[in-house]
N, CA, C and O atoms as CSV, one atom per row, in Angstrom:
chain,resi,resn,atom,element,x,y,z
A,1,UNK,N,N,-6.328,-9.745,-8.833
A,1,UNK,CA,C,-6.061,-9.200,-7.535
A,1,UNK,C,C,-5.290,-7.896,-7.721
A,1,UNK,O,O,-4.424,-7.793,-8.590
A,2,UNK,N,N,-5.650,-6.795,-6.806
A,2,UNK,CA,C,-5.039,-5.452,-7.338
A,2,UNK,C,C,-4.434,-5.041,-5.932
A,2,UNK,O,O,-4.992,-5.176,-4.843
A,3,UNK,N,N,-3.278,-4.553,-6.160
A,3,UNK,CA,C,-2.128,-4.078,-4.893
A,3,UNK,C,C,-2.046,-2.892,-5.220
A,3,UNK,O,O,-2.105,-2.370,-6.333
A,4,UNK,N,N,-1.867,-2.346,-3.938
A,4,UNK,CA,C,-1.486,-0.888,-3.722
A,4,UNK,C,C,-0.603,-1.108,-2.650
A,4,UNK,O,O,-0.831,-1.815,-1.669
A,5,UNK,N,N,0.914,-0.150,-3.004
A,5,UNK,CA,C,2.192,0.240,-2.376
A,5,UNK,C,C,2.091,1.322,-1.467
A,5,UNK,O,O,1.414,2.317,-1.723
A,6,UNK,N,N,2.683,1.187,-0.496
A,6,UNK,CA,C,2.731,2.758,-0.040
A,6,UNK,C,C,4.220,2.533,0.756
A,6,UNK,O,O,4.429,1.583,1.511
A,7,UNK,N,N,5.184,3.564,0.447
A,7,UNK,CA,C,5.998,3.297,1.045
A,7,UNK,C,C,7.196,4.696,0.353
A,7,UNK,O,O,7.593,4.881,-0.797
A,8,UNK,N,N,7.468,5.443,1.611
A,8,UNK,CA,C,7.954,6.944,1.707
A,8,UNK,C,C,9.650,6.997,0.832
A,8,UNK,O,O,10.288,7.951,0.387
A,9,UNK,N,N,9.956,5.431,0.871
A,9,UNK,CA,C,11.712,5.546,0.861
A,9,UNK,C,C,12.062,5.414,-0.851
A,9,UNK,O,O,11.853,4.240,-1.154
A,10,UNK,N,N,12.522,6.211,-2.073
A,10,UNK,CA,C,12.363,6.027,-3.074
A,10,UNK,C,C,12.978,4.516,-3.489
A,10,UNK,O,O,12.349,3.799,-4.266
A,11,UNK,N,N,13.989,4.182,-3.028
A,11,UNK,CA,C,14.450,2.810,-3.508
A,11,UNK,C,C,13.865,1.656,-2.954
A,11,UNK,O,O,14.207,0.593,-3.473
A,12,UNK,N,N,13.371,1.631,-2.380
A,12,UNK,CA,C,12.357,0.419,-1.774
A,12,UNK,C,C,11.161,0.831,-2.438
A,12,UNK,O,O,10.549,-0.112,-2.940
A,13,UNK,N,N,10.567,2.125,-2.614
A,13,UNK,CA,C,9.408,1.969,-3.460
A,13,UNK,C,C,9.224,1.270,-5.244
A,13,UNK,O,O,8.260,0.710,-5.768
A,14,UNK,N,N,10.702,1.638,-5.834
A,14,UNK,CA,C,11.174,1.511,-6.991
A,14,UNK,C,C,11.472,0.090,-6.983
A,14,UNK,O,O,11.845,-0.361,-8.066
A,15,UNK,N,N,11.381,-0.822,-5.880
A,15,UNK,CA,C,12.345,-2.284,-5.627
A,15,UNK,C,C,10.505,-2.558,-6.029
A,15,UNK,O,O,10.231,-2.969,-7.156
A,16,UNK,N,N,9.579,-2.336,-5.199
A,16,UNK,CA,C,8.279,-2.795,-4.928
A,16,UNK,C,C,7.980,-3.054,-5.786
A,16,UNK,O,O,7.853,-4.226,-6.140
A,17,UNK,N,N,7.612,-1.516,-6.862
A,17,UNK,CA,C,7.414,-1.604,-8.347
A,17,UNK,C,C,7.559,-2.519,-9.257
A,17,UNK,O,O,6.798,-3.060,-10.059
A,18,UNK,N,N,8.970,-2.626,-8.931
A,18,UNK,CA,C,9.488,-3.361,-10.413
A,18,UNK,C,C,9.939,-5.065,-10.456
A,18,UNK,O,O,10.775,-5.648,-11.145
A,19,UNK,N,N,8.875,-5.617,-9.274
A,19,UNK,CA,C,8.656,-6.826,-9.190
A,19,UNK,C,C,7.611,-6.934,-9.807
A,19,UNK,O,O,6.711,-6.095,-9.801
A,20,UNK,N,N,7.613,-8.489,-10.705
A,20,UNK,CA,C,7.025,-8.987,-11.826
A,20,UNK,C,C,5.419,-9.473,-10.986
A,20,UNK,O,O,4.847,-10.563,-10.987
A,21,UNK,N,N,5.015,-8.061,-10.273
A,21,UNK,CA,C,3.196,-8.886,-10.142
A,21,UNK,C,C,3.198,-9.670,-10.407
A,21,UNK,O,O,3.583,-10.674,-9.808
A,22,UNK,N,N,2.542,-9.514,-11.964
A,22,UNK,CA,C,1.696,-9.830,-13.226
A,22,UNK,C,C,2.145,-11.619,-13.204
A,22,UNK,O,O,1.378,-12.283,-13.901
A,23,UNK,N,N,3.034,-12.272,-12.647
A,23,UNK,CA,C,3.318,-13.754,-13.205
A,23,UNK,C,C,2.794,-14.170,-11.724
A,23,UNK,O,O,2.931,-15.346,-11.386
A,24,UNK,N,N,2.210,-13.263,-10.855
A,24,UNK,CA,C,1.627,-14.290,-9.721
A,24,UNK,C,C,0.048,-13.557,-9.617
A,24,UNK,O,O,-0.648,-13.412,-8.612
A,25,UNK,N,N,-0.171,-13.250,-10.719
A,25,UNK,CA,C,-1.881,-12.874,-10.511
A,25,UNK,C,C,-2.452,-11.327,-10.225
A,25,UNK,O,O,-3.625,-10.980,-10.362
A,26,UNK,N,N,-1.041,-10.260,-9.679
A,26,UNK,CA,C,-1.314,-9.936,-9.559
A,26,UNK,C,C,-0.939,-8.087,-10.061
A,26,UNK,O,O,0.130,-7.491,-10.190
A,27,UNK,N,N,-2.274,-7.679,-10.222
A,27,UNK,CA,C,-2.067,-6.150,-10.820
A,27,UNK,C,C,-1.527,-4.691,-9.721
A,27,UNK,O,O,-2.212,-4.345,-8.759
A,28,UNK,N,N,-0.384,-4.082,-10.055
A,28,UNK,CA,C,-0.260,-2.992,-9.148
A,28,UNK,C,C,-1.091,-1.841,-9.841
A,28,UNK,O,O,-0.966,-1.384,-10.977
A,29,UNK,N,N,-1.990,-1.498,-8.817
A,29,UNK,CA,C,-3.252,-0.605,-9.421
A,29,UNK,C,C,-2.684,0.881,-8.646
A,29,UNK,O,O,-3.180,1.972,-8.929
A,30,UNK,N,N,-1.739,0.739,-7.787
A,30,UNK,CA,C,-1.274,2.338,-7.420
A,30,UNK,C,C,0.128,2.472,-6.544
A,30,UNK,O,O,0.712,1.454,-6.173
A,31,UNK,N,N,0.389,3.166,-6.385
A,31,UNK,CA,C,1.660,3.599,-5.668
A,31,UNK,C,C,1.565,5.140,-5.047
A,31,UNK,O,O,1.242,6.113,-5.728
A,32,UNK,N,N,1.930,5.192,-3.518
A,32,UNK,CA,C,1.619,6.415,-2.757
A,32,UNK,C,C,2.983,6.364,-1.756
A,32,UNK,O,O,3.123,5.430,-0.966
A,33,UNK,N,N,3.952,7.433,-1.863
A,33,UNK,CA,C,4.635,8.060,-1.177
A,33,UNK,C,C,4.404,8.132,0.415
A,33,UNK,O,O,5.339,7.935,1.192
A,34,UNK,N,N,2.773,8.501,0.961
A,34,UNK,CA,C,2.985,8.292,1.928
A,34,UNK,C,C,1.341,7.983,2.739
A,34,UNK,O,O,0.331,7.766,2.070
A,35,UNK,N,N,1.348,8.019,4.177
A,35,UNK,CA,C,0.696,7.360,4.259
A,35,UNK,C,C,-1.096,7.936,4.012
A,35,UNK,O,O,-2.139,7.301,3.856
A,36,UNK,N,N,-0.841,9.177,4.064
A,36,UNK,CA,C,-2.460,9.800,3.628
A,36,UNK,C,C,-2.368,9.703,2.543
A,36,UNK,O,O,-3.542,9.651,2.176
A,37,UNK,N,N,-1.463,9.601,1.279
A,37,UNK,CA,C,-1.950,9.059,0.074
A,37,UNK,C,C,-2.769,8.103,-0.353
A,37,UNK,O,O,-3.814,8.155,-1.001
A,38,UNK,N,N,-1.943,6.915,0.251
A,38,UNK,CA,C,-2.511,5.680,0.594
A,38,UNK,C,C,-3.569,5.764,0.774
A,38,UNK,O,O,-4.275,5.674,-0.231
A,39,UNK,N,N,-4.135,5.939,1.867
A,39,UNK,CA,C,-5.539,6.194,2.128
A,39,UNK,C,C,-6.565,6.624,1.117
A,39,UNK,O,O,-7.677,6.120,0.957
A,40,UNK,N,N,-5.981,7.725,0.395
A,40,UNK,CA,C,-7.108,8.285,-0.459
A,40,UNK,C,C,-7.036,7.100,-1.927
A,40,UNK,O,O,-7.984,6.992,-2.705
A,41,UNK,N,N,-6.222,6.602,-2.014
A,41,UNK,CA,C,-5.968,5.872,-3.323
A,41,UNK,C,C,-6.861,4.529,-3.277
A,41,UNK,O,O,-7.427,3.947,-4.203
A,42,UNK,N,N,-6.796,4.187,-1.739
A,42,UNK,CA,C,-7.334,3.023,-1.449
A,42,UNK,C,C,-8.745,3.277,-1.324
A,42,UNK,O,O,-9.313,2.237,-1.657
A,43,UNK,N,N,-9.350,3.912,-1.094
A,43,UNK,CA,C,-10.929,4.338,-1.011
A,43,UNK,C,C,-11.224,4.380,-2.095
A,43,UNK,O,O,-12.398,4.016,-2.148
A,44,UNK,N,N,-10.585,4.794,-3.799
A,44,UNK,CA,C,-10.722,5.496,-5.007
A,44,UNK,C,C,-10.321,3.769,-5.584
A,44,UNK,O,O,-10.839,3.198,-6.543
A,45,UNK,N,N,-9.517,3.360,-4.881
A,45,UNK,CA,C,-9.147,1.911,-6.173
A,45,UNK,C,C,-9.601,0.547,-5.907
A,45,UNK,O,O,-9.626,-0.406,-6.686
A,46,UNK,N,N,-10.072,0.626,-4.273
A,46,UNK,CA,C,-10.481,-0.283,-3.544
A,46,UNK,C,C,-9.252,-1.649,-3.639
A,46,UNK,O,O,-9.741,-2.773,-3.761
A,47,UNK,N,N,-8.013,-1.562,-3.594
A,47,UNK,CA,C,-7.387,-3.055,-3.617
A,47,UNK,C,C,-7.533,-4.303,-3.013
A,47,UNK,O,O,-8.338,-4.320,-2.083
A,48,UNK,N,N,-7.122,-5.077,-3.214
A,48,UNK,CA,C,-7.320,-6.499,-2.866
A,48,UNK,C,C,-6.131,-6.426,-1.411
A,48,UNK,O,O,-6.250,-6.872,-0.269
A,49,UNK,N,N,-5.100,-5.722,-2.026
A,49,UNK,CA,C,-3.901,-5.830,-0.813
A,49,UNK,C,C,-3.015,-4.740,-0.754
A,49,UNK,O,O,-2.316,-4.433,-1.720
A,50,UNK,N,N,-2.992,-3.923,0.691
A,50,UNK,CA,C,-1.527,-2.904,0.511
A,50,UNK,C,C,-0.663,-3.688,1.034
A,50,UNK,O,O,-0.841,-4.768,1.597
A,51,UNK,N,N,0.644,-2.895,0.758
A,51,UNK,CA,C,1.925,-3.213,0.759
A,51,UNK,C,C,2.318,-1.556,1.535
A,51,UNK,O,O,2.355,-0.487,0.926
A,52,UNK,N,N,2.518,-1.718,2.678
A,52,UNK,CA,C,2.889,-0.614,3.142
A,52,UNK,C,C,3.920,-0.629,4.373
A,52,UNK,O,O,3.591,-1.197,5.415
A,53,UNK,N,N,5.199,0.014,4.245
A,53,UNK,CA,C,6.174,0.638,5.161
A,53,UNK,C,C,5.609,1.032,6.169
A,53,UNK,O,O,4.600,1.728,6.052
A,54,UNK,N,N,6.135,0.674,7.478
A,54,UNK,CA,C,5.495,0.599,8.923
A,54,UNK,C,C,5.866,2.132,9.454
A,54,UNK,O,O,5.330,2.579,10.468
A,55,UNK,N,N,6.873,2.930,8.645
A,55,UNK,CA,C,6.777,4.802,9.220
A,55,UNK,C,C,7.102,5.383,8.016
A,55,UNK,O,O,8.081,5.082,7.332
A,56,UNK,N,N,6.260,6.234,7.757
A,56,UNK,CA,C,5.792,7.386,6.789
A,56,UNK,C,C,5.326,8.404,7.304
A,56,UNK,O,O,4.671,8.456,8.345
A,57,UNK,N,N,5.735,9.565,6.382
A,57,UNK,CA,C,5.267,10.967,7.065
A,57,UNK,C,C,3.297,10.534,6.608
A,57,UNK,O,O,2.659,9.698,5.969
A,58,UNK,N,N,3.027,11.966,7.598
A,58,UNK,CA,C,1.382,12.317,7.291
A,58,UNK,C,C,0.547,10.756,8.276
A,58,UNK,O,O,-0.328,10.958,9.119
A,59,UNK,N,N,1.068,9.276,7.912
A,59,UNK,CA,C,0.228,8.739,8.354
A,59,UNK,C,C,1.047,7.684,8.494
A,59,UNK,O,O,1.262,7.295,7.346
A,60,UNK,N,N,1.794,6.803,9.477
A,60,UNK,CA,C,2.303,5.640,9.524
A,60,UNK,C,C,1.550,4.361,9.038
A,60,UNK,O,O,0.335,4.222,9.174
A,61,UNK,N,N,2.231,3.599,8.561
A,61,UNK,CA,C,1.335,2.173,8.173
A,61,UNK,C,C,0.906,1.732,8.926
A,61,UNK,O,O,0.043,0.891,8.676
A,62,UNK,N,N,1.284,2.064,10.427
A,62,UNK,CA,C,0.155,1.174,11.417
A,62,UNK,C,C,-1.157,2.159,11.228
A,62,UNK,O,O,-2.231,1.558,11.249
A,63,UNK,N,N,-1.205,3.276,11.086
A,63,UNK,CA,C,-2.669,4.057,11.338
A,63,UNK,C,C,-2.926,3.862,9.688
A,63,UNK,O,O,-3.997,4.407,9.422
A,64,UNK,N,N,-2.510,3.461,8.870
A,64,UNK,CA,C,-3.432,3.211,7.589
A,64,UNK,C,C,-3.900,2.004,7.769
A,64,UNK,O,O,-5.081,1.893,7.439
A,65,UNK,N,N,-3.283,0.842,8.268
A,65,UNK,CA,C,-3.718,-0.640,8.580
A,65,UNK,C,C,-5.181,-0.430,9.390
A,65,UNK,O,O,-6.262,-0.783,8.918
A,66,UNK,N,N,-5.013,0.173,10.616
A,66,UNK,CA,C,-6.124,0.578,11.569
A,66,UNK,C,C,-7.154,1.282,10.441
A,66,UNK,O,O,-8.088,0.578,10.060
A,67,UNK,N,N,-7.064,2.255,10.046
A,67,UNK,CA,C,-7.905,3.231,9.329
A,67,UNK,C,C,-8.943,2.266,8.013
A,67,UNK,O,O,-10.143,2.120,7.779
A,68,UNK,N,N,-7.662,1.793,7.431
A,68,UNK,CA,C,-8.130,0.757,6.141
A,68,UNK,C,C,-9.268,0.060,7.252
A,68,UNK,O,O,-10.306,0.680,7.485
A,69,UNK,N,N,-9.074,-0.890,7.729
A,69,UNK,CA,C,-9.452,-1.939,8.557
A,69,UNK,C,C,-11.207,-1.360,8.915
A,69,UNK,O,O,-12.037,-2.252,9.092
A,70,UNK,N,N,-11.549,-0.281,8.978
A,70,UNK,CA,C,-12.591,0.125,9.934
A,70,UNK,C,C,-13.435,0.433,8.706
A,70,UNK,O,O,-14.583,0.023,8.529
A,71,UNK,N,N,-12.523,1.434,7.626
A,71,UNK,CA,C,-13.512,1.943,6.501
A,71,UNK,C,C,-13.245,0.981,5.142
A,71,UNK,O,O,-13.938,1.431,4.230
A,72,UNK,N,N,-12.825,0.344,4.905
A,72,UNK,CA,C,-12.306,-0.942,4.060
A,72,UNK,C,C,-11.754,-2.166,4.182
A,72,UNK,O,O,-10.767,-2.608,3.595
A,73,UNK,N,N,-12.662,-2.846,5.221
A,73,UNK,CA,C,-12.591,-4.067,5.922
A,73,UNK,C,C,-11.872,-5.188,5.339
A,73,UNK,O,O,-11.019,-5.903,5.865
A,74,UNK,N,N,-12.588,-5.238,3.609
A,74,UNK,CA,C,-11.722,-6.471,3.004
A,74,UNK,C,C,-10.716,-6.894,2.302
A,74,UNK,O,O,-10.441,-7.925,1.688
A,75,UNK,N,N,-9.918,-5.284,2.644
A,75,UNK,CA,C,-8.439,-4.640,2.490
A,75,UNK,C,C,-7.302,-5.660,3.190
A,75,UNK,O,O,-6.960,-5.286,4.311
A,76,UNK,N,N,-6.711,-6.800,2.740
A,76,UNK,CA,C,-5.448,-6.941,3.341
A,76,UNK,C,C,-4.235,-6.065,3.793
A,76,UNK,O,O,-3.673,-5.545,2.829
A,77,UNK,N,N,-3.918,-5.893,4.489
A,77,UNK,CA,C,-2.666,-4.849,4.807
A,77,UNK,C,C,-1.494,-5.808,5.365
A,77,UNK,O,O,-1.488,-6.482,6.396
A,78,UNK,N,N,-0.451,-5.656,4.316
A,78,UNK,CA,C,1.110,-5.932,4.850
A,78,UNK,C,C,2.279,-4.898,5.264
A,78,UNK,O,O,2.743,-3.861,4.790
A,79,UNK,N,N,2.519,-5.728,6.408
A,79,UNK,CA,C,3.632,-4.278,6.554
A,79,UNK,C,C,4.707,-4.593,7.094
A,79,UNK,O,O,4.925,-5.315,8.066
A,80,UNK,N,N,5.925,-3.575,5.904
A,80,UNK,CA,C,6.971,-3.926,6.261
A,80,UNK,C,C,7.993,-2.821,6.169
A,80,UNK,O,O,7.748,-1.824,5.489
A,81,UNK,N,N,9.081,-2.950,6.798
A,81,UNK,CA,C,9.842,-2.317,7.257
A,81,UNK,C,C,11.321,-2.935,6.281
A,81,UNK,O,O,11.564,-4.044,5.805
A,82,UNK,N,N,12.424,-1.066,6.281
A,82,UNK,CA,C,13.496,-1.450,5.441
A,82,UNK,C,C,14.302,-1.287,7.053
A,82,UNK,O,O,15.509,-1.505,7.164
């Protein structure tokens, strides 16, 4: 299973990171600052699941959730807030 992060705040992105996936199955295949990153990373890596902060410049996690959802349907999206 492959995760992609997105999330604007450096210490919550660095917290995300440096949780041990790998002992629950699962691979972090990217990490994006913000939310049009996201987007492009997720079209290019196709993940199993984002992990994305609910306000980011360029694109909030609610309009990547929406966006994912329409052009990458079998995209889980979580979202959370610091």
């Amino acid at each position: 299973m492959k995760l992609l992060i997105a999330e604007d705040e450096f210490l919550c992105r660095e917290n995300l990171k440096n949780i041990d996936w790998e002992s629950i199955g699962v691979s972090l295949c990217g990490v994006a600052e913000n939310g049009q990153e996201a987007m492009e990373l997720a079209k290019g890596l196709k993940p199993d699941i984002i992990i994305s902060d609910i306000e980011m410049p360029k694109k909030t996690g609610l309009e990547l959730a929406n966006e994912v959802s329409n052009i990458l349907p079998d995209i889980k999206v979580i979202i959370l807030t610091a």
